[in-house]
N, C-alpha and C positions, 0 to 999 in steps of 0.2 A: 465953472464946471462942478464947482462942489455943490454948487445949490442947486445944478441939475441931477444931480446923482444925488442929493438929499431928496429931493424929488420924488424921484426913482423909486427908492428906497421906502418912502411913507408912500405912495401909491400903492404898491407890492404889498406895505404889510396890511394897507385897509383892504383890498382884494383878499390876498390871503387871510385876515380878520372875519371877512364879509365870508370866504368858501366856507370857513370851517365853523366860525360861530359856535356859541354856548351851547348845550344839549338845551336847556330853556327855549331857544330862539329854534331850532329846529325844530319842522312839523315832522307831524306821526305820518310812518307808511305803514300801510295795511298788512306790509311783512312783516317788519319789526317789531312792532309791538301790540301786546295781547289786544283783546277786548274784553271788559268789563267783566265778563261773562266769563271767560276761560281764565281771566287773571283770579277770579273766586273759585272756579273748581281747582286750580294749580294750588290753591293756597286750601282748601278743603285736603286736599288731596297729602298734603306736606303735612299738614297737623291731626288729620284721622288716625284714631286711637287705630294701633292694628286690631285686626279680630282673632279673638281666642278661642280656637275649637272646647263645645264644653264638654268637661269630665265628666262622667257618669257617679252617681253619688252615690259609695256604699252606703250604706243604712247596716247598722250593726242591729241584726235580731236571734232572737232566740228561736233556736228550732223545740217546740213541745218534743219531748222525749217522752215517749208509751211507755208507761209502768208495763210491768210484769202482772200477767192476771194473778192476781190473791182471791181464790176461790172461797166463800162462806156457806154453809150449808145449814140448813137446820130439816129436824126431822123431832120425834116428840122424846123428852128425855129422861120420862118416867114411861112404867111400863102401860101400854092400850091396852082395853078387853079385846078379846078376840071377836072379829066382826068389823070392829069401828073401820071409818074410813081415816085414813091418816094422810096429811100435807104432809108434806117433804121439799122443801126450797133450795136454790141456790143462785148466788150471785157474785159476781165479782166487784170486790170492795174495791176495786181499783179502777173499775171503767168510768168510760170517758163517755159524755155524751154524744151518743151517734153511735158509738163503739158497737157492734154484734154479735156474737158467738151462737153458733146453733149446740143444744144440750141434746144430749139423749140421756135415761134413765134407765140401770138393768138394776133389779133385784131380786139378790138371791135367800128364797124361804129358806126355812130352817131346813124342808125335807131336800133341800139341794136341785130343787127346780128354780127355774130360771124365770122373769115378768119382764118385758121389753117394754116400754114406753115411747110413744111416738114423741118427735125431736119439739122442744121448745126453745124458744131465742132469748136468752139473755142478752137485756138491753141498758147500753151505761154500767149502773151499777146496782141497777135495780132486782127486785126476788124477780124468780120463775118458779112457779110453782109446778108441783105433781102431783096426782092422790092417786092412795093405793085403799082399793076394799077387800083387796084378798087376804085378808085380814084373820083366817080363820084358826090358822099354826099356830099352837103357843111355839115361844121361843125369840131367836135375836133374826132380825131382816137385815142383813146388808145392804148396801144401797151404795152403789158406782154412778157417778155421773161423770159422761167423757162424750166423745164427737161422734164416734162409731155407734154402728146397732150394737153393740158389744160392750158399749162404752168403754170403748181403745181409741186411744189415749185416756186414760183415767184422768181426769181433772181434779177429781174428791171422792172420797170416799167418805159415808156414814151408816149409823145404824140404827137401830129400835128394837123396843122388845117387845111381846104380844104376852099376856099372861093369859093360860087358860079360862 
């Protein structure tokens, strides 16, 4: 009896040996396990660096800050005979290239009349010039350069003299 029930016994465990077997000894089903294919995107997929939304990159600049206009003028600064025609300039020692300003020119003769000048454009920082032939007064010419026919707003003021 014992050596049928020994029997028994190693029968049972080679069957139950034989159901269950090594993972080695068992074949692949088509459910269980990946294919080639998906086992590399699973494995792609597990080690892809995440993706970083990019930061927008300040840039540290400088903004050009606009001077203030510094008007220069010139006009003659010894005295003219009366007659001559006389230049009379102005510019802004401080413009920028491209910069524009429209000029206008009023001067006032000695006898308290008034000479309007059509508007000229200072440009950057460059002269704009004006001539005056009315030249005839002895005495001192003021000379206003400003935006208006009036030249109001004043930008500068200069003057000259006429000697008989």
């Amino acid at each position: 009896m014992r050596a049928l029930l020994a029997a028994v016994l190693v029968l049972a465990a080679a069957v139950l040996l034989a159901a269950c077997g090594s993972e080695e000894e068992k074949e692949p089903t088509a459910t269980s396990t990946p294919t080639a294919g998906a086992a590399a995107t699973a494995t792609a997929r597990a080690t892809e660096t995440p993706r970083a939304t990019p930061v927008p990159t300040v840039v540290a600049t400088q903004t050009p800050v606009a001077l203030e206009f510094s008007w220069q003028t010139s006009a003659p600064r010894e005295p003219v005979a009366a007659g001559t025609t006389v230049e009379l300039g102005i510019r802004n020692k401080n413009g920028a290239p491209g910069e524009t300003d429209v000029i206008q020119m009023v001067v006032l003769l000695p006898d308290q009349r008034t000479l309007h000048f059509d508007a000229g454009d200072v440009s950057g920082d460059a002269w704009t010039y004006f001539y005056i032939s009315d030249t005839s007064q002895a005495g001192t010419y003021k000379v206003l350069f400003g935006r208006g026919p009036w030249g109001d707003p004043i930008y500068a003021e200069d003057s000259f003299e006429v000697s008989p």
